[in-house]
LUMTOR-944892 format. One record per atom (N, C-alpha, C): residue number from 1; atom name; x, y negated, z. Coordinates in steps of 0.2 Angstrom, whole numbers, always signed. Layout:
BEGIN
+-------+--------+-------+-------+-------+
! ketor ! markol !    c1 !    c2 !    c3 !
+-------+--------+-------+-------+-------+
!   NUM !     CA !     X !     Y !     Z !
...
+-------+--------+-------+-------+-------+
This chain:
BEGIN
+-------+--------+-------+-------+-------+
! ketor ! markol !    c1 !    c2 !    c3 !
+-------+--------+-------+-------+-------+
!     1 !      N !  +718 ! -1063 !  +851 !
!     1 !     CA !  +713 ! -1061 !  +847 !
!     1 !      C !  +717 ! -1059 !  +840 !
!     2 !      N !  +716 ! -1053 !  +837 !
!     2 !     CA !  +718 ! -1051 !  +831 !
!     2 !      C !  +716 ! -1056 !  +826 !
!     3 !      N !  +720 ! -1059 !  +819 !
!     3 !     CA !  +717 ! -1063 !  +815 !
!     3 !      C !  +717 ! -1060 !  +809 !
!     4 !      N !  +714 ! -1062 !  +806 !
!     4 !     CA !  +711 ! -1058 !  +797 !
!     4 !      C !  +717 ! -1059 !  +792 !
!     5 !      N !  +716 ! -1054 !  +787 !
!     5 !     CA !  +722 ! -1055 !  +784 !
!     5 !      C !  +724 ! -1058 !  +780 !
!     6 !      N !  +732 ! -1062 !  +777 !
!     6 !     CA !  +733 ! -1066 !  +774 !
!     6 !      C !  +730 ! -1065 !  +766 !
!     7 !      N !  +728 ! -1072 !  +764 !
!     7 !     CA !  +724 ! -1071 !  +755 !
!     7 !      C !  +729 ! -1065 !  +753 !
!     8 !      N !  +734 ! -1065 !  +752 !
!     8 !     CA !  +739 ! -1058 !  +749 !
!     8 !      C !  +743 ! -1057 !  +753 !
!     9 !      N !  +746 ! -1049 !  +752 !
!     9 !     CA !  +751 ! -1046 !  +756 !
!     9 !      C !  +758 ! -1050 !  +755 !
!    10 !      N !  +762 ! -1050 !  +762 !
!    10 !     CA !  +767 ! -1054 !  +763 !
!    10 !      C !  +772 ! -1050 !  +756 !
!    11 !      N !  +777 ! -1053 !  +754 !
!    11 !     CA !  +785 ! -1051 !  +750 !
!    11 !      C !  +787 ! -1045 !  +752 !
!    12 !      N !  +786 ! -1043 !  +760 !
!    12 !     CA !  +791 ! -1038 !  +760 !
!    12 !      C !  +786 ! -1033 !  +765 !
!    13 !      N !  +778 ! -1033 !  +761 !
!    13 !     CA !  +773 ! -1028 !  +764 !
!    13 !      C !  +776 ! -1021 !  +759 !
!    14 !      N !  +777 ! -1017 !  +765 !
!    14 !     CA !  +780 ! -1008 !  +764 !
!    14 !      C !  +774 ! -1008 !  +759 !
!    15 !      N !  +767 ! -1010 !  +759 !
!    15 !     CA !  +762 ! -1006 !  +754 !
!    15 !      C !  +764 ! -1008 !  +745 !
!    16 !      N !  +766 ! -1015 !  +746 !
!    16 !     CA !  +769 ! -1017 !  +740 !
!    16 !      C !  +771 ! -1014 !  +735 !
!    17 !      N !  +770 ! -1012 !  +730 !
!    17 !     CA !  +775 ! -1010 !  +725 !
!    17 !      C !  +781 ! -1013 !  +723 !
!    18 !      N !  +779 ! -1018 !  +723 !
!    18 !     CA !  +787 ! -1023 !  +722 !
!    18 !      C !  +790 ! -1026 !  +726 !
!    19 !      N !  +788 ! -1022 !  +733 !
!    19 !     CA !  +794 ! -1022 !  +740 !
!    19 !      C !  +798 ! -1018 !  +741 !
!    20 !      N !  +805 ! -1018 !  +740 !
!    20 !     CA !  +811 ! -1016 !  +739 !
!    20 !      C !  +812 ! -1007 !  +743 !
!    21 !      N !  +813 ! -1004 !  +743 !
!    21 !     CA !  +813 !  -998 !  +747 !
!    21 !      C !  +821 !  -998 !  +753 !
!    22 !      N !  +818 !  -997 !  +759 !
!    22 !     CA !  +822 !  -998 !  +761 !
!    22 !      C !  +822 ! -1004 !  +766 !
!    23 !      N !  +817 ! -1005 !  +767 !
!    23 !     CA !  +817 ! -1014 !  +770 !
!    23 !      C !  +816 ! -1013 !  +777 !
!    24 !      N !  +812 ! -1008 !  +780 !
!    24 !     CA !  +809 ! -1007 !  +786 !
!    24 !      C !  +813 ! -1000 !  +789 !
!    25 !      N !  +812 ! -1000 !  +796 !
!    25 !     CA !  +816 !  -994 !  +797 !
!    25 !      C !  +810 !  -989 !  +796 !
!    26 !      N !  +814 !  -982 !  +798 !
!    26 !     CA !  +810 !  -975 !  +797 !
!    26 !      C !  +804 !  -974 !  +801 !
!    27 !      N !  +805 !  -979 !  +805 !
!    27 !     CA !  +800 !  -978 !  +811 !
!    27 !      C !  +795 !  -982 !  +810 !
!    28 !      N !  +795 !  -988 !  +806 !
!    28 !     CA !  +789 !  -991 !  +802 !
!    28 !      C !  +786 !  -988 !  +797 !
!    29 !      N !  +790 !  -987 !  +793 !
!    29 !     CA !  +786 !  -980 !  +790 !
!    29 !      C !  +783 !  -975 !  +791 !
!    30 !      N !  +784 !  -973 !  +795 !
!    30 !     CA !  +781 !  -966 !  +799 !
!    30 !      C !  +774 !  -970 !  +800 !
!    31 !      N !  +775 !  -976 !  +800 !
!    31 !     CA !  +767 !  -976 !  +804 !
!    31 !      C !  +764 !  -977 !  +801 !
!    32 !      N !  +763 !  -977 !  +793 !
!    32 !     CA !  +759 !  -979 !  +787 !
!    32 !      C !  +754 !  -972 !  +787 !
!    33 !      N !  +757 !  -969 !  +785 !
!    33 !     CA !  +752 !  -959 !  +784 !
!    33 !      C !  +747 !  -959 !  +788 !
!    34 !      N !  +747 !  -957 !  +795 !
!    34 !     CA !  +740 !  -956 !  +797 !
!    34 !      C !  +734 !  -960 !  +795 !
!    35 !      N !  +734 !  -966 !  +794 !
!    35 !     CA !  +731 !  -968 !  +792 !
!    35 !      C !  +727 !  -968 !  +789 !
!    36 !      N !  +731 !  -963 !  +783 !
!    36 !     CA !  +727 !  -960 !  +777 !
!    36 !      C !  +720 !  -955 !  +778 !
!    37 !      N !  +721 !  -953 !  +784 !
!    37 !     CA !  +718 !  -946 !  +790 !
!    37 !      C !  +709 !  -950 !  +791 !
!    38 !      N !  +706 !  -944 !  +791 !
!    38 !     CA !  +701 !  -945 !  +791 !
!    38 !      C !  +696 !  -949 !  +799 !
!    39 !      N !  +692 !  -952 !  +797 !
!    39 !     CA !  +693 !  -957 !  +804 !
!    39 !      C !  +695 !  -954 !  +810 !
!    40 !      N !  +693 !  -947 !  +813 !
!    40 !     CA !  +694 !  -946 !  +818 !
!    40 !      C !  +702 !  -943 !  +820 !
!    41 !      N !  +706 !  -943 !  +814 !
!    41 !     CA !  +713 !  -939 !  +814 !
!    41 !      C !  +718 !  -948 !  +816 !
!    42 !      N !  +712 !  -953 !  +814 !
!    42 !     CA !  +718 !  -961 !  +813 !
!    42 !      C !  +720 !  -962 !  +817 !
!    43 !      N !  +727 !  -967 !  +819 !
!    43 !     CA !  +728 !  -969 !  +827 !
!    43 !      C !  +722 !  -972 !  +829 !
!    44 !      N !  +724 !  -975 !  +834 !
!    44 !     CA !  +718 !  -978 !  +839 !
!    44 !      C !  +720 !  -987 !  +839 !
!    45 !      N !  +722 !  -990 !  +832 !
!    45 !     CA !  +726 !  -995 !  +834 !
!    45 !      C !  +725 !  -997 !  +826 !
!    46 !      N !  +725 ! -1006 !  +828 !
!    46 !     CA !  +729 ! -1008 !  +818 !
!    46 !      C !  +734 ! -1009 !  +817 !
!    47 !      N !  +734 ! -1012 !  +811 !
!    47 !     CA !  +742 ! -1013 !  +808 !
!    47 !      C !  +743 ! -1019 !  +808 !
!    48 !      N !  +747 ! -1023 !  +810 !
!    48 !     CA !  +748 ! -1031 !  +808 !
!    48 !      C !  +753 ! -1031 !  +803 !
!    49 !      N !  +752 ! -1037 !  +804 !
!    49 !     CA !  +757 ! -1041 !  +797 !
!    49 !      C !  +764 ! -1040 !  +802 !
!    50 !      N !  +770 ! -1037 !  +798 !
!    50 !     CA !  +776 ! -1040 !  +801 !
!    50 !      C !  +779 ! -1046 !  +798 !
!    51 !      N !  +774 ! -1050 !  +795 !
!    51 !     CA !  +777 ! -1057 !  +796 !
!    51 !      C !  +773 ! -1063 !  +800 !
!    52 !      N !  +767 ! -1060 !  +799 !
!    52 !     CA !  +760 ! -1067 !  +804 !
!    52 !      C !  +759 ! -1062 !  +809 !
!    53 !      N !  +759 ! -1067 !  +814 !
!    53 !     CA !  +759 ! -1063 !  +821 !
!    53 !      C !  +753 ! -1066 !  +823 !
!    54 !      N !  +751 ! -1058 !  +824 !
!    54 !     CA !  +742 ! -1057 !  +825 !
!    54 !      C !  +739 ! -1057 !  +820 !
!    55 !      N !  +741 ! -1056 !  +813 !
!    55 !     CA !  +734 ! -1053 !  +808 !
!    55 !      C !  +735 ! -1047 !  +805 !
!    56 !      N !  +731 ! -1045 !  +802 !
!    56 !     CA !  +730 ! -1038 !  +801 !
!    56 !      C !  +733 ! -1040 !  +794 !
!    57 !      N !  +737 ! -1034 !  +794 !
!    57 !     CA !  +741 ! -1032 !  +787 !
!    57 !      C !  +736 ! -1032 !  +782 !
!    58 !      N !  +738 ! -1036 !  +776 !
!    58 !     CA !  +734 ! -1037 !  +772 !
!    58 !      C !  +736 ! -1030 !  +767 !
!    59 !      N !  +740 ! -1028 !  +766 !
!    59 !     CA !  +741 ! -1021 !  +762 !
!    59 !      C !  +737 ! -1015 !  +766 !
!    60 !      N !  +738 ! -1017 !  +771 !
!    60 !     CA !  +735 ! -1011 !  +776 !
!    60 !      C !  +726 ! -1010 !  +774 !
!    61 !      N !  +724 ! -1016 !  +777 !
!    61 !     CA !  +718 ! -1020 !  +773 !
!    61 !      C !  +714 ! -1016 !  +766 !
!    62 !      N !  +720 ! -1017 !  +763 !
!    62 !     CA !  +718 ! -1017 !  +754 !
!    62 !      C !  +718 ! -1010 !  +754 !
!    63 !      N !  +722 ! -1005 !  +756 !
!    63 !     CA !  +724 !  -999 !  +752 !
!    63 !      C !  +719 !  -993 !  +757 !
!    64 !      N !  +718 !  -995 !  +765 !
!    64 !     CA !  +713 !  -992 !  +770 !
!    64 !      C !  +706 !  -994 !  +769 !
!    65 !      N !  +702 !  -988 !  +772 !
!    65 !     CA !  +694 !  -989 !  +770 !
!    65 !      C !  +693 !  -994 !  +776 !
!    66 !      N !  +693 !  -999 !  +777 !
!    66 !     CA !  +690 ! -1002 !  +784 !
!    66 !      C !  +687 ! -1001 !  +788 !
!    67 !      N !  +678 !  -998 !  +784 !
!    67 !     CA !  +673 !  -997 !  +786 !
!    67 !      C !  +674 !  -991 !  +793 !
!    68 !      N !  +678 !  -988 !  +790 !
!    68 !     CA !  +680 !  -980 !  +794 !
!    68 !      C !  +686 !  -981 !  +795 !
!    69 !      N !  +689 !  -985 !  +798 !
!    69 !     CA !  +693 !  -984 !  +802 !
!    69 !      C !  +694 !  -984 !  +810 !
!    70 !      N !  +698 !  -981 !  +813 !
!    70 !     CA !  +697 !  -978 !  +819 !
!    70 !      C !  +700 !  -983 !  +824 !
!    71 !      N !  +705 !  -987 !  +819 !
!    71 !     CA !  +708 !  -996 !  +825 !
!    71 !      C !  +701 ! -1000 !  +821 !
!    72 !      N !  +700 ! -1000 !  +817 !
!    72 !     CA !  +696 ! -1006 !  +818 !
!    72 !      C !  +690 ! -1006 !  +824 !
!    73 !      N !  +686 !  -999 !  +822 !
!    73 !     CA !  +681 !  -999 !  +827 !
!    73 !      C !  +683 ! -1001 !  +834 !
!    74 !      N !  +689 !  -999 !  +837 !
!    74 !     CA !  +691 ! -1000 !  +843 !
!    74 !      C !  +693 ! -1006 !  +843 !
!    75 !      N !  +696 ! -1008 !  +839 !
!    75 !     CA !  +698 ! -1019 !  +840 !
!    75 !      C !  +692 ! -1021 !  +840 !
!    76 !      N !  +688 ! -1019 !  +838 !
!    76 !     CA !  +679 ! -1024 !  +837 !
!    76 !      C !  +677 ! -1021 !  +842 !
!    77 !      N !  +675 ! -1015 !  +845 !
!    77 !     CA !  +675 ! -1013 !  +854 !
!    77 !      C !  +676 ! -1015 !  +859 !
!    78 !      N !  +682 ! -1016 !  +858 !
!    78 !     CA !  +687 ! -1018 !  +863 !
!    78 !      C !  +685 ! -1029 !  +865 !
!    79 !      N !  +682 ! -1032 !  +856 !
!    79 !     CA !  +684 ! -1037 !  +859 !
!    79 !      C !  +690 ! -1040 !  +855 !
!    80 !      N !  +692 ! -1034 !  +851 !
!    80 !     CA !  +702 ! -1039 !  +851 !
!    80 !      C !  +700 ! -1042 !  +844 !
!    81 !      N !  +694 ! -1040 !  +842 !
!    81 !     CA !  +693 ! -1043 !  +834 !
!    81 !      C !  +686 ! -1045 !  +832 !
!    82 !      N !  +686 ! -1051 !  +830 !
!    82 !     CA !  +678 ! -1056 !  +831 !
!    82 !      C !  +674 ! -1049 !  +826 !
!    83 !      N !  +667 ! -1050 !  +825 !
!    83 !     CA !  +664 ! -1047 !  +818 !
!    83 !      C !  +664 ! -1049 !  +812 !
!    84 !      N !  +669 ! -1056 !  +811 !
!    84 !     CA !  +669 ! -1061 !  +806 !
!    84 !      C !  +676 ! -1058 !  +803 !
!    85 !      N !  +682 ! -1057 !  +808 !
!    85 !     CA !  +685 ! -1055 !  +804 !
!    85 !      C !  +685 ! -1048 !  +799 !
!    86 !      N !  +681 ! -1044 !  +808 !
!    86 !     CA !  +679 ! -1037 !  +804 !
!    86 !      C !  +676 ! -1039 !  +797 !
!    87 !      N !  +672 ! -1040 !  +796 !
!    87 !     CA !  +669 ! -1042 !  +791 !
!    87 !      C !  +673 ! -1044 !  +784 !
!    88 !      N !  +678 ! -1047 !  +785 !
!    88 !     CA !  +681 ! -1050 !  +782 !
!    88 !      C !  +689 ! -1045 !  +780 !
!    89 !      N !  +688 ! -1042 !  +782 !
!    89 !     CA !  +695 ! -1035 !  +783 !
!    89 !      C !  +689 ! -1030 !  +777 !
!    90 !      N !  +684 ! -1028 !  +777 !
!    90 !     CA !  +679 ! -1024 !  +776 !
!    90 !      C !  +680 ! -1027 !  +768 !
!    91 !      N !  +679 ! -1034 !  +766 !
!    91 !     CA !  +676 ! -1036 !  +760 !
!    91 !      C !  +685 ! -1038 !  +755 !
!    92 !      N !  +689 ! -1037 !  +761 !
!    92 !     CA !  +696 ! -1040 !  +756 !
!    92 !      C !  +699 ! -1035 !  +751 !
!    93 !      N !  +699 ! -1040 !  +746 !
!    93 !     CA !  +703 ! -1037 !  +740 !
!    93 !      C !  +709 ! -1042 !  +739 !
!    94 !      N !  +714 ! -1037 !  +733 !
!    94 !     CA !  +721 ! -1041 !  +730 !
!    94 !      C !  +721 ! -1038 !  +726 !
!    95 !      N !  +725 ! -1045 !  +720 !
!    95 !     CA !  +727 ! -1042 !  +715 !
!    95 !      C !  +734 ! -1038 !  +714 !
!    96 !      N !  +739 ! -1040 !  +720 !
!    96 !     CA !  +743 ! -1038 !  +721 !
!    96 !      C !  +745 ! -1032 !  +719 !
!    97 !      N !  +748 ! -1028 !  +718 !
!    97 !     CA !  +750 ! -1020 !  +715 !
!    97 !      C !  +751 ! -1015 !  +723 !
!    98 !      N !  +749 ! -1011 !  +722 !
!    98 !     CA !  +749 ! -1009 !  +730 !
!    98 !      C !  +751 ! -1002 !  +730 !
!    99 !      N !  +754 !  -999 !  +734 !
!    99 !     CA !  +754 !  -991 !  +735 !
!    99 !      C !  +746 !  -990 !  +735 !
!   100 !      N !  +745 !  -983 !  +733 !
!   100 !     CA !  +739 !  -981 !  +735 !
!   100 !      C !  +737 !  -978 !  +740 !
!   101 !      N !  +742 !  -977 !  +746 !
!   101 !     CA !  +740 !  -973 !  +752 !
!   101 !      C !  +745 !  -975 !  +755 !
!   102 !      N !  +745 !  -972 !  +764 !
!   102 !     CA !  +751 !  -974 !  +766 !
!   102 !      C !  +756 !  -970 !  +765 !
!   103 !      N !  +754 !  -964 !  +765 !
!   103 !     CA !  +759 !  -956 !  +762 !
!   103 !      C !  +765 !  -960 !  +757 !
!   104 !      N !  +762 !  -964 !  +751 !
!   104 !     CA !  +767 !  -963 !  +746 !
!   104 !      C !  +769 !  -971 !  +748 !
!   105 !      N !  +767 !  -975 !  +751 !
!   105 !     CA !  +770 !  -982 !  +754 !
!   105 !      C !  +777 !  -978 !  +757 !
!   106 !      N !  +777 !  -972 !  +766 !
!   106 !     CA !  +779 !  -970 !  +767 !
!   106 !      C !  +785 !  -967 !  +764 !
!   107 !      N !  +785 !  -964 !  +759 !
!   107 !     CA !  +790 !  -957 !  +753 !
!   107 !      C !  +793 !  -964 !  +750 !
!   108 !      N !  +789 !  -968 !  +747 !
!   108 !     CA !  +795 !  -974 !  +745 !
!   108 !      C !  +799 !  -976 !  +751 !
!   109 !      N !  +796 !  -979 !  +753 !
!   109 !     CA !  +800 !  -984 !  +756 !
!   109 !      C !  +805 !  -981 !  +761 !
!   110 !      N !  +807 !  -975 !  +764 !
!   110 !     CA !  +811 !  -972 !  +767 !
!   110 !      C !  +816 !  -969 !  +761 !
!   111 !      N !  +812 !  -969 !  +756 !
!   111 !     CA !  +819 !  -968 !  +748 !
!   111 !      C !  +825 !  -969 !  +752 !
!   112 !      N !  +827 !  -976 !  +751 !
!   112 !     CA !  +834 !  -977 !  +752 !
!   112 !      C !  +835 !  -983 !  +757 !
!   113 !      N !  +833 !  -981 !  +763 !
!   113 !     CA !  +837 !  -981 !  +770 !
!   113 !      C !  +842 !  -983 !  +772 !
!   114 !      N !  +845 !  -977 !  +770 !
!   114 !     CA !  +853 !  -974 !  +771 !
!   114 !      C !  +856 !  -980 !  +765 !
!   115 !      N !  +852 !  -980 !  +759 !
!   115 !     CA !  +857 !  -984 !  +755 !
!   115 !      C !  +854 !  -988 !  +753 !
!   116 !      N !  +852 !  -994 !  +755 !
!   116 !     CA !  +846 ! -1000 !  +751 !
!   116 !      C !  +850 ! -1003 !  +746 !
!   117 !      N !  +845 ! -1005 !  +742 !
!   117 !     CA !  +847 ! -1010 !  +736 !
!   117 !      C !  +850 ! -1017 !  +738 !
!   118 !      N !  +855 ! -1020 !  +735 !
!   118 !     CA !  +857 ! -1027 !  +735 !
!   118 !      C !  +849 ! -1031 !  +736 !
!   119 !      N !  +845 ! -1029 !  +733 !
!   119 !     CA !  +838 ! -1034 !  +734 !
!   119 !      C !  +835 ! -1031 !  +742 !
!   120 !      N !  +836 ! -1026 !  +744 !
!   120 !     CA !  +833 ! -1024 !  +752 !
!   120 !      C !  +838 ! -1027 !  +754 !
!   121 !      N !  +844 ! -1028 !  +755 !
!   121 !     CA !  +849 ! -1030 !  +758 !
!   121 !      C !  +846 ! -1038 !  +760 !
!   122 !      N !  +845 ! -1041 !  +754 !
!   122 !     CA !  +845 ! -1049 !  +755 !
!   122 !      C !  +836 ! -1049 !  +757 !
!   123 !      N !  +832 ! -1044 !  +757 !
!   123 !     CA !  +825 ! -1046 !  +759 !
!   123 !      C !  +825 ! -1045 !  +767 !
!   124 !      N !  +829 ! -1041 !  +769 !
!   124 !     CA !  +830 ! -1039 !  +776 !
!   124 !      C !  +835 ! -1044 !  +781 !
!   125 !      N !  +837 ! -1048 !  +776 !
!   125 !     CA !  +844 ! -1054 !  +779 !
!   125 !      C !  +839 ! -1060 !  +780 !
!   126 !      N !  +833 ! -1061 !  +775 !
!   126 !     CA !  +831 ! -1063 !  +778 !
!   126 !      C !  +824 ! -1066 !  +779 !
!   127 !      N !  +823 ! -1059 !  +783 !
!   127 !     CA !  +818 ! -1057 !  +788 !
!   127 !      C !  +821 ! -1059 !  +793 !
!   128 !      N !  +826 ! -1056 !  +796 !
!   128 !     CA !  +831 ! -1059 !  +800 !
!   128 !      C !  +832 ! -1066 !  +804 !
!   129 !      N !  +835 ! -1069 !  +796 !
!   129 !     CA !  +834 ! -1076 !  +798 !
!   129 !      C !  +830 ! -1080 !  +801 !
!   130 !      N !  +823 ! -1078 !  +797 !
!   130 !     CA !  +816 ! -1079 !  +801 !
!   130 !      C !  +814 ! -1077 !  +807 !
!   131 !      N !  +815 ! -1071 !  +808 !
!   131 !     CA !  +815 ! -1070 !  +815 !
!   131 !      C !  +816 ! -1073 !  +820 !
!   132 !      N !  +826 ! -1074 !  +820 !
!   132 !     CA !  +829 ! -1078 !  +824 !
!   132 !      C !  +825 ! -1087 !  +824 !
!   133 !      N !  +822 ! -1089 !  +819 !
!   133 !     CA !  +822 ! -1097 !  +820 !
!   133 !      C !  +813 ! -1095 !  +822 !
!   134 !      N !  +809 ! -1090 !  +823 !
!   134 !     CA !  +804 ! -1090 !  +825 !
!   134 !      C !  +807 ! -1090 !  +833 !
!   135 !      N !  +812 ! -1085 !  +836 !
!   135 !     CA !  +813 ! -1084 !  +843 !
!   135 !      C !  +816 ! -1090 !  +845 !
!   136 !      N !  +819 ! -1093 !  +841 !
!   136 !     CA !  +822 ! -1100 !  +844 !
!   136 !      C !  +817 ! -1105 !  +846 !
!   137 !      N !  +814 ! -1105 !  +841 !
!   137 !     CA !  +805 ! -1109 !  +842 !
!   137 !      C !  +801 ! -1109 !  +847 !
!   138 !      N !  +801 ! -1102 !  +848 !
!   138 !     CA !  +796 ! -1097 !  +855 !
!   138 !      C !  +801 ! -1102 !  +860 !
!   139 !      N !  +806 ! -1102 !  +861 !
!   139 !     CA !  +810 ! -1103 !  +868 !
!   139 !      C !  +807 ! -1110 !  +870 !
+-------+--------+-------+-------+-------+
């Protein structure tokens, strides 16, 4: 079951303004824009958090119309998301500082890739970390 998203976006959410560019591959960012697409152009899927495993990205949340979203209606279809979350994704706000669309989360955050800042370098060492002592965990 898909779970609602965290009080505020994780440190190292792509929608973040003050998450470092360059922290996520090309391929995560790619997947920010569509979503900007009018319900019926959006994937067919939501965004989670890549740090809470199984909630809905709280940037994703804040910056997308929920109401009109094209994953949400199919997680709440489907079953993969109570009405309370729904519910609860629809009414969330932050104070947090946020891109305003995926487009320009996407144009940052692929800025520099190729050459991240000493701060992406140690945000990404450790995402890493955690990773690893989550899969340790998992075993």
């Amino acid at each position: 079951m898909i779970r609602p998203p965290a009080p505020a976006p994780c440190g190292s959410c792509p929608y973040r303004l003050d998450t470092p560019a360059g922290v996520w591959s090309a391929d995560e960012y790619d997947k920010l824009p569509p979503f900007d697409g009018e319900t019926w152009e959006q994937p067919p899927s939501v965004f989670l958090c890549h740090q809470q495993d199984g909630c809905l990205c709280a940037g994703w949340v804040a910056v997308h119309d929920m109401p009109n979203n094209m994953g949400m209606r199919i997680a709440l279809a489907a079953g993969m998301l109570t009405p309370e979350t729904a519910e609860q994704a629809e009414a969330y706000t932050t104070t947090v500082p946020l891109h305003p669309d995926g487009a320009t989360a996407c144009e940052f955050g692929k800025g520099e890739i190729e050459a991240p800042s000493p701060r992406a370098v140690d945000m990404v060492q450790k995402l890493e970390r955690k990773q690893k002592r989550r899969s340790r965990a998992a075993k």
